[in-house]
C-alpha positions in Angstrom: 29.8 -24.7 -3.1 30.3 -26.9 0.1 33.4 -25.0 1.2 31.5 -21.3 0.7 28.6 -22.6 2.6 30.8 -23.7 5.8 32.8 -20.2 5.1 29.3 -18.3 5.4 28.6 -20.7 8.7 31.9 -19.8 10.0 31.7 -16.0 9.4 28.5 -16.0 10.7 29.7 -17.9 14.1 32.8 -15.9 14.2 30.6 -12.4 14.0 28.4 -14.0 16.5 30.8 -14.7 18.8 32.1 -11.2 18.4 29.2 -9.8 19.6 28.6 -12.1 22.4 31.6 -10.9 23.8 31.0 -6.8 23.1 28.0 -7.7 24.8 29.4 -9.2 28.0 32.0 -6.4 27.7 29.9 -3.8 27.7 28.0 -5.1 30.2 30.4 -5.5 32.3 32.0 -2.3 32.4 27.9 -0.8 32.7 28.0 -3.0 35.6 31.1 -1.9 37.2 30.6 1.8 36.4 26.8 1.6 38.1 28.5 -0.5 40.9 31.6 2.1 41.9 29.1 5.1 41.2 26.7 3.5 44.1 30.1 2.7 46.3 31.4 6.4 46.2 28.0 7.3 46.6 27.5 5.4 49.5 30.9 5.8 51.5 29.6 9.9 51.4 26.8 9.1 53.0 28.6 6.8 55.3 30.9 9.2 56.2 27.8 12.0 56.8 26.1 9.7 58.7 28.8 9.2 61.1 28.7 12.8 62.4 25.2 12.4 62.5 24.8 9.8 65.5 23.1 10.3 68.3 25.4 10.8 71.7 28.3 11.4 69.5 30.8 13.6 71.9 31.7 17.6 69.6 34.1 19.9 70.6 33.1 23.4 69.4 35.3 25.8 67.8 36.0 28.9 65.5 35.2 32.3 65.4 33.4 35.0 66.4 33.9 33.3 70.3 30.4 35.2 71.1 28.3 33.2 68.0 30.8 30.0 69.6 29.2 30.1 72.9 25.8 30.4 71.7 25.5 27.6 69.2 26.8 25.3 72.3 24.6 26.3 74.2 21.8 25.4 71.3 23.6 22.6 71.3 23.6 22.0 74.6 19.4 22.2 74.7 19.2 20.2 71.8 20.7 17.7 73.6 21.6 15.5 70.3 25.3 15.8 71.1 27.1 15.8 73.9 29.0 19.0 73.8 32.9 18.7 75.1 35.2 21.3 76.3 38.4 19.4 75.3 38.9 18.3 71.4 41.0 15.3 72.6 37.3 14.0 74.7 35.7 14.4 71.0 34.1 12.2 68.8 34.6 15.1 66.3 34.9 18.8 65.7 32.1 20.8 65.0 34.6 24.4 63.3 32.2 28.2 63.6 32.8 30.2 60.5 30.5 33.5 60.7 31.1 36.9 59.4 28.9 39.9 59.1 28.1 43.2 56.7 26.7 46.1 58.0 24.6 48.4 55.6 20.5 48.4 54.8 19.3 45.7 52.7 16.2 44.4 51.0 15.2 42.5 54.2 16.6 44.2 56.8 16.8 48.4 58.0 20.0 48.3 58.4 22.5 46.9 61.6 24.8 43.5 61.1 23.5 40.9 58.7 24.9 37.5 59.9 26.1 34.4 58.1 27.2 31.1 60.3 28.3 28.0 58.7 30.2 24.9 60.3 32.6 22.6 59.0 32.2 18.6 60.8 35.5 17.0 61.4 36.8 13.4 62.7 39.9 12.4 61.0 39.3 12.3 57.1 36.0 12.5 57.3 34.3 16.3 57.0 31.0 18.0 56.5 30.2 21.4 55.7 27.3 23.0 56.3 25.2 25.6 53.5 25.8 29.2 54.7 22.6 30.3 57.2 22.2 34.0 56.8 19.6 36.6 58.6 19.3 40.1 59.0 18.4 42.5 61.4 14.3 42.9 60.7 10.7 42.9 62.4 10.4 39.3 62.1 13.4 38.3 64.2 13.5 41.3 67.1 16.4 42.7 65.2 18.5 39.7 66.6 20.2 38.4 63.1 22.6 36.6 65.4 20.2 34.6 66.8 17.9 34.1 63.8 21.1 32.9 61.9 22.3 30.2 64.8 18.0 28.9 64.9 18.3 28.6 61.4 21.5 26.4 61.6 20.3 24.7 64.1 17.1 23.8 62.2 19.0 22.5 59.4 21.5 20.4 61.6 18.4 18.8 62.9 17.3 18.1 59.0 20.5 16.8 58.7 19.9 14.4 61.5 16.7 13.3 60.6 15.2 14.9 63.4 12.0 16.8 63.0 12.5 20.9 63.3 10.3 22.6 65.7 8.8 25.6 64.0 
């Protein structure tokens, strides 16, 4: 009787112990999940937020050269930036991707629809910007090149943290 008693006792210390130690386990590994989840979460932002910095020197490049020249000279106004003509002067690389599609739409009457995009370079590091689309319409004077690069523009600011004028 004396020996089952200190059998139960042990048991139960032993399956005590065993859970103690799932426990701490599991715990653990919870821990370090949350913790490299916040760390990759974190070194994005980092990485975003580096772009983002006031005074920062861009180069500006890509395609069309027309939509080039006049989101540097948004930039230029902006004045966030300071806009380089060299990319070795650069703090990074601001890349123009744009296309177009000709044709009538729901929101326009027809004429060249616009999309412009830009890619953020510096090393490793890259951001890429949503596509910013307009078409040709009332609201814009039939300028979808323009209403695309304001648009852009306007979300770059977001991106800064900088208040959009309307």
């Amino acid at each position: 009787m004396f020996s089952a008693c200190i059998s139960v006792q042990l048991a139960s210390i032993i399956i005590q112990q065993i859970r103690n130690h799932l426990t701490v386990n599991f715990m653990t590994i919870r821990n370090f999940t949350i913790s490299m989840l916040l760390t990759v979460v974190s070194m994005g932002a980092w990485g975003q937020k580096a772009f983002f910095e006031r005074g920062k020197a861009v180069y500006v490049s890509g395609e069309p050269k027309e939509i080039v020249q006049d989101i540097k000279r948004n930039l230029q106004q902006w004045g966030y930036w300071q806009v380089v003509s060299t990319r070795g002067s650069a703090d990074f690389e601001m890349i123009v991707r744009a296309h177009g599609s000709t044709g009538i739409t729901w929101t326009s009457w027809g004429g060249k629809s616009i999309e412009v995009r830009v890619e953020l370079h510096a090393g490793k590091d890259e951001w890429h910007s949503p596509g910013y689309k307009a078409s040709p319409n009332g609201s814009n004077g039939f300028n979808s090149q323009q209403a695309a690069i304001r648009k852009l523009m306007k979300g770059l600011k977001k991106q800064a943290g900088q208040p959009a004028a309307p």
